[in-house]
Every structure is written in C-alpha cells, then in structure tokens.
C-alpha positions in Angstrom: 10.4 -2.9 -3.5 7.1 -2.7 -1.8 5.1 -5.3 0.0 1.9 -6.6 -0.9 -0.7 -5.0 1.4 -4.5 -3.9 1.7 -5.5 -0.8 0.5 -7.9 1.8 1.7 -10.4 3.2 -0.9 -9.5 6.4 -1.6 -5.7 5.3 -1.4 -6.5 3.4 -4.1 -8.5 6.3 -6.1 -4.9 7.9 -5.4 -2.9 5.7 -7.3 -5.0 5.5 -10.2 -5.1 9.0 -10.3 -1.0 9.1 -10.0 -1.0 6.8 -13.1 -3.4 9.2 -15.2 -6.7 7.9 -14.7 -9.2 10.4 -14.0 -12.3 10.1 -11.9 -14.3 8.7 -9.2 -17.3 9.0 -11.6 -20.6 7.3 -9.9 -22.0 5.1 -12.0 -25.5 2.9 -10.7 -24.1 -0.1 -8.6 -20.2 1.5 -8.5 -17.9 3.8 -9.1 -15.6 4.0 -11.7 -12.3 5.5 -13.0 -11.9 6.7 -16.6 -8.5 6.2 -18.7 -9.2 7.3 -22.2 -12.5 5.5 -23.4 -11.8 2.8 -21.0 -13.4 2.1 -17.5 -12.2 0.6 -14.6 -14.9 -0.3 -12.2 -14.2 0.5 -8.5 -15.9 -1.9 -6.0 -17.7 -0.3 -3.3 -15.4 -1.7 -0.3 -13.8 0.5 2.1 -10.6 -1.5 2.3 -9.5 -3.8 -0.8 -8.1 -7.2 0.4 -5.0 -8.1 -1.8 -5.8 -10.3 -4.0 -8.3 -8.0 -4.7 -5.6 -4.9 -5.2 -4.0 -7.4 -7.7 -6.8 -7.9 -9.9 -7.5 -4.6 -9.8 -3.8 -3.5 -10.7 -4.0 -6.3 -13.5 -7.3 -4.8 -14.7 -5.9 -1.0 -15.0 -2.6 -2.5 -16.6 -4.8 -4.2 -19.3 -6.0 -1.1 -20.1 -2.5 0.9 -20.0 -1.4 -1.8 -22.3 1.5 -2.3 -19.8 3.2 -3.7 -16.5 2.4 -2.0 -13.5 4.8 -2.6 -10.8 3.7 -2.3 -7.3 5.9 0.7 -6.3 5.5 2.3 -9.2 2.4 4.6 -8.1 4.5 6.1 -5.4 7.4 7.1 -7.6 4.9 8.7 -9.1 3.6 11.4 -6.6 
C-alpha cells in the first residue's frame, strides 16, 4: 500500500483523470474537475499538502459515491 505523501498539481489532475473525471475546466477563482454533473473544485496550489490530498480524495469519493483507496489511482493507469 502506498504512503501518504504531497502531491504536485497536475499529478493530482492525473489521478482524477485516471478515476474518470474529466477536466481542468477554469472556472473565476479555480479550477475545477467535472464527474457527471458534479464539480470538484481544484485549489490553485502548486503542491497539495496531505491533509489537504485527503480532503480532496474524500471530496471526489463523495461524489463517486464510493471509497477511494490511496493506491488505487495508480492501478488505474
């Protein structure tokens, strides 16, 4: 299993991508990521800090309407 670590911006944009979100889509203040009619809002850091990976994770699995596991992205590409 993966560790927790910081994540680079477009690293990021790759996951979400690998779990079928499409996008970066400029919005006014950020970006954001579409996944059906939902949005997930992309802050405009160049590196995300991890807590702030894991509310961002939480966020897209919310909208999923399942469990993301950390590794699973990976498996994925």
């Amino acid at each position: 299993m993966a560790a927790w670590r910081p994540l680079k911006r477009r690293e990021f944009f790759r996951k979400l991508r690998a779990l079928g979100f499409d996008g970066p889509i400029s919005g006014t203040r950020h970006q954001f990521m579409i996944f059906g009619q939902h949005r997930q809002t992309i802050p405009s850091n160049s590196e995300y800090s991890v807590p702030q990976v894991r509310m961002l994770l939480r966020q897209a699995a919310s909208i999923l309407g399942r469990p993301i596991t950390l590794d699973e992205p990976e498996r994925r590409d």
